[in-house]
N, C-alpha and C positions, 0 to 999 in steps of 0.2 A: 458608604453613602453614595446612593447615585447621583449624577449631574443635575438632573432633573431637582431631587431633592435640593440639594447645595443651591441651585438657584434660584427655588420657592424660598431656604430660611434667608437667603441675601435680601431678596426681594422686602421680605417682612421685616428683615432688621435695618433698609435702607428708612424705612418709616417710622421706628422706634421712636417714641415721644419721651426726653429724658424730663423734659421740664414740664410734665403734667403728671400728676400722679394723685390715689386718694389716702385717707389713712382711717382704716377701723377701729372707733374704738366702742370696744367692747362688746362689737357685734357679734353674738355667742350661740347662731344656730351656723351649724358647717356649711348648710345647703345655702346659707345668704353668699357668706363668704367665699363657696366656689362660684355663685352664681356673679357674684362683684368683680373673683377677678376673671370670671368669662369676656364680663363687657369690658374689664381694662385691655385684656390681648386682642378683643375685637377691634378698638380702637385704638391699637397703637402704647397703651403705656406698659414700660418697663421693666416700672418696680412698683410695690404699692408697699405700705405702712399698715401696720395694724398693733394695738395696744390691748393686750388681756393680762387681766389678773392673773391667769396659770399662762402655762404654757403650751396646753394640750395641743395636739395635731388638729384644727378644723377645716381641714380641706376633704371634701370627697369629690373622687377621681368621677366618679359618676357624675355628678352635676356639671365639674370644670372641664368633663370632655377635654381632660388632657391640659386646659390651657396653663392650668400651676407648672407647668414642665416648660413653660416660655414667659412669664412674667415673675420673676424672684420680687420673695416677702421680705420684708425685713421687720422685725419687731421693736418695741422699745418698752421698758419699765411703767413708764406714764406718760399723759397726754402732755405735759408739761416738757421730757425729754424730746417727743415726737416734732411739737410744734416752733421748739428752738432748732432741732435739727434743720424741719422745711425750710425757717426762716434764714436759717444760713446759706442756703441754697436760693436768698433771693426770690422765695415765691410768696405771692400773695396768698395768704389761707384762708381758706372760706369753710361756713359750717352750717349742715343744711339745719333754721332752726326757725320756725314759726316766732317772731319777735316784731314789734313798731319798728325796728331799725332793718325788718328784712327788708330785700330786693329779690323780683322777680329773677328769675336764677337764668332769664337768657339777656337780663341788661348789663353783666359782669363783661368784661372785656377774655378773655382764654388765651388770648394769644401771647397775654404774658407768661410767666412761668408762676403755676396756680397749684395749689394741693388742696382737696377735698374732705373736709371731716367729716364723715358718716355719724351717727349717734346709734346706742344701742337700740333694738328692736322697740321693745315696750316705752319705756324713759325719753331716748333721743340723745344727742348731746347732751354731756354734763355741763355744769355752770363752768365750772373751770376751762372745760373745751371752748365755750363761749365766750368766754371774757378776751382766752389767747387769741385767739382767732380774728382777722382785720375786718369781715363783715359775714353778717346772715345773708344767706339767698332761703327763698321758696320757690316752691312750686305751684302754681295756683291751682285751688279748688274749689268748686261750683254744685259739688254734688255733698251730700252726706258727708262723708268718710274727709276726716280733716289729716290724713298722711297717707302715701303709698311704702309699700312694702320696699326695705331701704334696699333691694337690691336693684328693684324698679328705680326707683330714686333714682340710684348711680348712674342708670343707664338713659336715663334720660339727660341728666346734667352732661354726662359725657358724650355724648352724640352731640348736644350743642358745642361742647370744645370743641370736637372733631370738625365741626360744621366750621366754624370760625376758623381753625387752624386750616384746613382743606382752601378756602377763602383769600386765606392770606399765602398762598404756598408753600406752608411750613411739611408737608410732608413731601413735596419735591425735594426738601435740601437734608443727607442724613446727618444723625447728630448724634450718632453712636459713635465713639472710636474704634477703632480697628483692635484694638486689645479686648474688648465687651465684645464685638463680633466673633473674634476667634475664639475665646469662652463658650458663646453660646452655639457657636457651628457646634463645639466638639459636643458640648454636651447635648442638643439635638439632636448633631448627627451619627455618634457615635455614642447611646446610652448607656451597653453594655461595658464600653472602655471605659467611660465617666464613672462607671459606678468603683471599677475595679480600680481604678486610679483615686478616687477619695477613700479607697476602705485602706491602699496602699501608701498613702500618702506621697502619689506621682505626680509630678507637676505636667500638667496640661500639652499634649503639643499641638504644633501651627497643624492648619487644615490648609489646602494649597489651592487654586483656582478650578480644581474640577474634583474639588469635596477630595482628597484624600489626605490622609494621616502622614505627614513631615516629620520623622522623629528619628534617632540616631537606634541604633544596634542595642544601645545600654538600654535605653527605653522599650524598647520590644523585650530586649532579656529581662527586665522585672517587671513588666507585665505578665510576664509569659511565668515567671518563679511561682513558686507555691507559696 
């Protein structure tokens, strides 16, 4: 990894948003969901959530321009599992859903620690999504067409976090730890080795101040084995 590189993924991990994030459920064309988590690495989040009934791969590499390879998915069984996890995590859940109880989705406060329900394509949120969930937001519309295409959606509510959080200078202070930074160096900066080290079952090594590999004899010798 050159210096150059190591200090573009520092740069992007000094900004890493751990306390915002969305969660998919059941959003079931690929191109939304790479196009969701484009705008999550655009903006800073993490990790994002997503709930399907199978488990099929729906990421394409085409649409997410790579960004799947810097924001980890984590899945869960149901909405139920996902929105107790959030909640333990302290974040307010919001769920985009045309209801009397909605709110305009830029009068939410972001700068607390927030997670986003998407709803599937056709449907929207389920009832269930909705009930866990602590409030509706929308988006307003003035024309025809009473919903945008939920990857639009994402992108718009989360540029308003971003906006709010930028405001309050939460992306001057980072809030990765140094363990989640040296993770994501290696596996950034060295894809080749990350691949070869989870097919091997090799534990991870430190990356050092100018991007390079810190690892003992033993670790290069079973890298290096057949």
């Amino acid at each position: 990894m050159s210096p150059e590189r190591y200090q573009k993924i520092r740069e992007i991990l000094s900004k890493r948003q751990t306390t915002l994030t969305v969660c998919m459920e059941q959003v079931h064309k690929s191109h939304n969901v790479s196009a969701v988590v484009r705008s999550c690495d655009a903006i800073g989040v993490h990790k994002v959530h997503a709930v399907w009934d199978d488990k099929t791969e729906r990421l394409r590499g085409g649409t997410a321009m790579g960004s799947q390879n810097w924001v980890y998915m984590q899945t869960h069984d149901g909405i139920d599992q996902a929105v107790s996890h959030l909640k333990e995590q302290q974040m307010q859940v919001l769920v985009t859903n045309l209801s009397a109880d909605a709110v305009d989705f830029r009068e939410v406060d972001y700068t607390k620690p927030t997670a986003i329900i998407l709803g599937q394509e056709k449907h929207g949120a389920t009832e269930q999504a909705i009930e866990l969930a602590d409030q509706d937001i929308v988006i307003p519309m003035v024309g025809m067409v009473q919903s945008l295409n939920v990857s639009v959606a994402a992108a718009l509510v989360l540029y308003e976090a971003q906006r709010q959080r930028q405001d309050a200078g939460m992306y001057d202070v980072q809030h990765l730890d140094e363990a989640a930074c040296q993770k994501m160096l290696f596996e950034g900066g060295y894809p080749k080795f990350r691949e070869m080290c989870d097919r091997k079952n090799i534990d991870y090594p430190q990356i050092d101040d100018h991007g390079k590999i810190v690892a003992s004899e033993s670790w290069w010798k079973a890298i290096r084995s057949n």
